[in-house]
C-alpha positions as CSV (number, residue, x, y, z in Angstrom):
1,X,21.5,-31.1,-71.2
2,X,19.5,-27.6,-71.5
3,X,18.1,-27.4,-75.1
4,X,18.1,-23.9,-76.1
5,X,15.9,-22.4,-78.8
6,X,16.9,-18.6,-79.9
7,X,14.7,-16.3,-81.3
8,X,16.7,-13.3,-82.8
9,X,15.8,-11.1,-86.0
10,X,19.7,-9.7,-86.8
11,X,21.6,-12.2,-88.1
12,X,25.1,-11.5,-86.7
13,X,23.5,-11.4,-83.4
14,X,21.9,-14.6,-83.7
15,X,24.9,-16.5,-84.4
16,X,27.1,-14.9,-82.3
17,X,24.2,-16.2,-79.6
18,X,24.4,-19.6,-81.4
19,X,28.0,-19.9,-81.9
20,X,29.2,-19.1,-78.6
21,X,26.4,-21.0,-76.7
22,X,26.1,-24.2,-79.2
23,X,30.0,-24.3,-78.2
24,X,28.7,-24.4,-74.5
25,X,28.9,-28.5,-72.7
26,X,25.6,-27.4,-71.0
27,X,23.5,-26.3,-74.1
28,X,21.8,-28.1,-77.2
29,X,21.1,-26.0,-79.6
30,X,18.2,-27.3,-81.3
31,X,16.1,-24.4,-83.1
32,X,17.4,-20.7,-83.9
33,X,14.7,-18.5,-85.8
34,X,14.4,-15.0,-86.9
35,X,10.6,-14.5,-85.9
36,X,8.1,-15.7,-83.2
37,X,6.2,-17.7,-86.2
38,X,9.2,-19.2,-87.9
39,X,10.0,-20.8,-84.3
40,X,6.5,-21.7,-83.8
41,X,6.0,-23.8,-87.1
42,X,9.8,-25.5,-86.7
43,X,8.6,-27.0,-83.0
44,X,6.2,-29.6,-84.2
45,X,8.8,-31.7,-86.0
46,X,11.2,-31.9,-83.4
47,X,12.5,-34.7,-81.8
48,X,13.9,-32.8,-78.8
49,X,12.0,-29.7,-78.5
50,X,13.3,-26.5,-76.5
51,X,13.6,-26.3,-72.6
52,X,14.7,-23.3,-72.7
53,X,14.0,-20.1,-74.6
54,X,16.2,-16.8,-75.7
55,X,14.3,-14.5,-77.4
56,X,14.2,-11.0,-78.8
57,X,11.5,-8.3,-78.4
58,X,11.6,-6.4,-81.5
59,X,10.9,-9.0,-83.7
60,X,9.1,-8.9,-87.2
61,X,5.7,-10.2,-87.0
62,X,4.9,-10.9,-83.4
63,X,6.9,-9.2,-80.8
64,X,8.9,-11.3,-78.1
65,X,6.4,-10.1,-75.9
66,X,3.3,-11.2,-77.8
67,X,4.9,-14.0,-78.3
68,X,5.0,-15.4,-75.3
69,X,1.6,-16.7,-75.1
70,X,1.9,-19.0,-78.4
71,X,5.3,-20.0,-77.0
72,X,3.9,-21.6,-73.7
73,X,1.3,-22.5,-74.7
74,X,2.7,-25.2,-77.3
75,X,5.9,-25.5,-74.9
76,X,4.5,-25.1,-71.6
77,X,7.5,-26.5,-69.7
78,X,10.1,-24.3,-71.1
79,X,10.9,-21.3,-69.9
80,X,11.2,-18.2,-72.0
81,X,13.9,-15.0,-71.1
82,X,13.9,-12.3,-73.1
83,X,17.4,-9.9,-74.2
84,X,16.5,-6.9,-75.3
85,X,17.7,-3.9,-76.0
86,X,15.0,-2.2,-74.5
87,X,15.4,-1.5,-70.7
88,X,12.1,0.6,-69.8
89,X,9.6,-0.2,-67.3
90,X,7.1,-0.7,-69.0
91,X,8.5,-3.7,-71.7
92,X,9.8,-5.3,-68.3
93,X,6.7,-5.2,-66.4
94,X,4.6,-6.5,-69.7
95,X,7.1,-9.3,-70.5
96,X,7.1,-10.5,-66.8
97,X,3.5,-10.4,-67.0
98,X,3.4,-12.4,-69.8
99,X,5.5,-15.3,-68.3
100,X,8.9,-14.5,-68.9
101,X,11.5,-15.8,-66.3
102,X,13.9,-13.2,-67.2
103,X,15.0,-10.2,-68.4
104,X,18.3,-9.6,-69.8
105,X,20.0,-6.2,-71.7
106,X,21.4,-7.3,-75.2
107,X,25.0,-5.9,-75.0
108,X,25.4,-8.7,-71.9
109,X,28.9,-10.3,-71.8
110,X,28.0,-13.8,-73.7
111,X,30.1,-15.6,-70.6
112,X,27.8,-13.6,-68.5
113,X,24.7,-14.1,-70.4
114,X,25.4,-17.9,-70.1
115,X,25.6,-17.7,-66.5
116,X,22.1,-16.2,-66.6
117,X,20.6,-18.9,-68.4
118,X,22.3,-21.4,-66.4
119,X,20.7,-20.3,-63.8
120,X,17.2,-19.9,-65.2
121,X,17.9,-24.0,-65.4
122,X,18.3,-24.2,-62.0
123,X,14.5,-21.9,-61.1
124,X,16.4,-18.3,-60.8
125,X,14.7,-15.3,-62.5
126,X,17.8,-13.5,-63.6
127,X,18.1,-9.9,-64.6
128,X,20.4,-7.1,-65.7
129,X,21.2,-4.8,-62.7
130,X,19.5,-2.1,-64.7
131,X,16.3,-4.3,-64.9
132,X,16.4,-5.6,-61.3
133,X,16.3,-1.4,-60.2
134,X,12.8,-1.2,-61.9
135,X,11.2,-4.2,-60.2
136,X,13.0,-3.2,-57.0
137,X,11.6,0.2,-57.2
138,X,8.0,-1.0,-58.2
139,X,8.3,-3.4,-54.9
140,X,8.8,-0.4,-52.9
141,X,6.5,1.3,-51.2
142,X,6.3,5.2,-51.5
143,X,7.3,7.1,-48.2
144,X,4.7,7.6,-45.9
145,X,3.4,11.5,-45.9
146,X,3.8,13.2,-42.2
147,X,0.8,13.3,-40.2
148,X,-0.5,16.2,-39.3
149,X,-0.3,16.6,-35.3
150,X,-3.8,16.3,-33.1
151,X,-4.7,19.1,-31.2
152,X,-4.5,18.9,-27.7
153,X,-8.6,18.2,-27.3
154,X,-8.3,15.5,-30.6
155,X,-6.0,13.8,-28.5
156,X,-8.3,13.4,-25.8
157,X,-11.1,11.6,-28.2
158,X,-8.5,9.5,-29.9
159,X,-7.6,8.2,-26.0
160,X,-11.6,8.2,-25.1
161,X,-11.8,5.2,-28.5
162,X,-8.8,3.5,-27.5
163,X,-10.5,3.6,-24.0
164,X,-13.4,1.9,-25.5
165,X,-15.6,4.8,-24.9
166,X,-18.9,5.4,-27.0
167,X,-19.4,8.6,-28.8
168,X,-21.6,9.8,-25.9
169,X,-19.5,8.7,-23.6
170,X,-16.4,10.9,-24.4
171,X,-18.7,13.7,-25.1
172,X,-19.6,13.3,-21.4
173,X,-16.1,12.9,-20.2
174,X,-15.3,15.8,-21.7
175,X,-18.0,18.6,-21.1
176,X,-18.9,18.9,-25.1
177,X,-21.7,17.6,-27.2
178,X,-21.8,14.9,-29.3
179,X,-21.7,16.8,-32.1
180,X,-18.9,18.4,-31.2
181,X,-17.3,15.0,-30.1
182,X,-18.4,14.2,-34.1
183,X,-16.9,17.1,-35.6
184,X,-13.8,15.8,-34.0
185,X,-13.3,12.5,-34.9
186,X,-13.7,13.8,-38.7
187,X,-11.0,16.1,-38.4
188,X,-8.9,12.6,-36.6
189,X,-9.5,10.4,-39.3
190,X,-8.1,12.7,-41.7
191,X,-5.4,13.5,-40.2
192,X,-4.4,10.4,-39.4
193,X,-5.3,9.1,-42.9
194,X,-7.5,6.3,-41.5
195,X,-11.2,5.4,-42.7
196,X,-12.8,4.0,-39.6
197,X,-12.0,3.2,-35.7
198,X,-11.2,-0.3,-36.6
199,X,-8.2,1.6,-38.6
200,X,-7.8,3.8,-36.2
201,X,-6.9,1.5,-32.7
202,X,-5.4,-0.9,-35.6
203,X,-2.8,2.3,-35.7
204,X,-2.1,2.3,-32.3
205,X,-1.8,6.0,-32.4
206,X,-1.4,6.3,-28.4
207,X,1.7,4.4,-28.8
């Protein structure tokens, strides 16, 4: 048995959420409030206290989102997924942050949305496919700029460090000065976007 608590300011959304999931063989329905703090002062008395957490963001009083710390802190083993209307980045990112498990869009099929939360029991994270595309595209990492192509002569000092070569060395090998050989290892690094040499053998640029 998953007891459910629901956190929802509208009434006719909140028992819709209530109705349809109370009716559910999975879920006990033991608390349904309008606010952060009316949820927090019913916990307390409760004889089975909530596993499992549904709640809003635009709330009056606290936020869903602000309310997340009071929430697990005096229920640290539930687990808290917030339906929302809201599907920006940035509420995402601050409600994940904040120890939500999962982020779900408010017009989500009820047969759907009890899916979700089933599977929240079972350690999933879910999210609306519109939510999931901002994480995924935070997790991605932006495309690598072209590097700008060594000259024939930077070439030969990027092969003279893989070599092993000092910077006197290569100078030598190749009939300039040291300054020279300086010069152009500046120009290397920054074309090649690295910092150091240890960068630049990590790179493997020769292959």
């Amino acid at each position: 048995m998953i007891y459910l608590g629901i956190i929802e300011d509208q009434p006719t959304i909140r028992e819709a959420l209530t109705g349809y999931l109370c009716a559910q063989p999975e879920f006990s329905c033991v608390l349904s409030a309008a606010s952060v703090e009316e949820f927090l002062a019913a916990v307390p008395t409760m004889i089975h206290r909530p596993t499992l957490i549904l709640s809003d963001i635009g709330l009056p009083g606290l936020s869903g989102i602000e309310g997340l710390a009071p929430l697990r802190h005096l229920l640290p083993q539930a687990e808290v997924v917030m339906l929302s209307v809201y599907t920006d980045a940035q509420r995402v990112f601050d409600s994940l942050r904040a120890g939500a498990v999962g982020y779900l869009e408010k017009d989500t099929p009820l047969p759907v949305l009890k899916d979700n939360l089933l599977q929240v029991a079972a350690g999933g994270s879910p999210m609306s496919p519109g939510i999931a595309r901002h994480v995924i595209r935070y997790f991605q990492s932006p495309p690598r700029p072209a590097l700008e192509p060594l000259t024939p002569r930077e070439q030969d000092i990027v092969r003279g460090i893989e070599d092993g070569l000092s910077y006197q060395r290569i100078a030598d090998r190749l009939f300039l000065s040291i300054d020279t050989v300086r010069s152009h290892i500046r120009q290397v690094y920054r074309k090649l976007q690295v910092n150091s040499k240890a960068e630049l053998l990590a790179r493997g640029y020769r292959r």
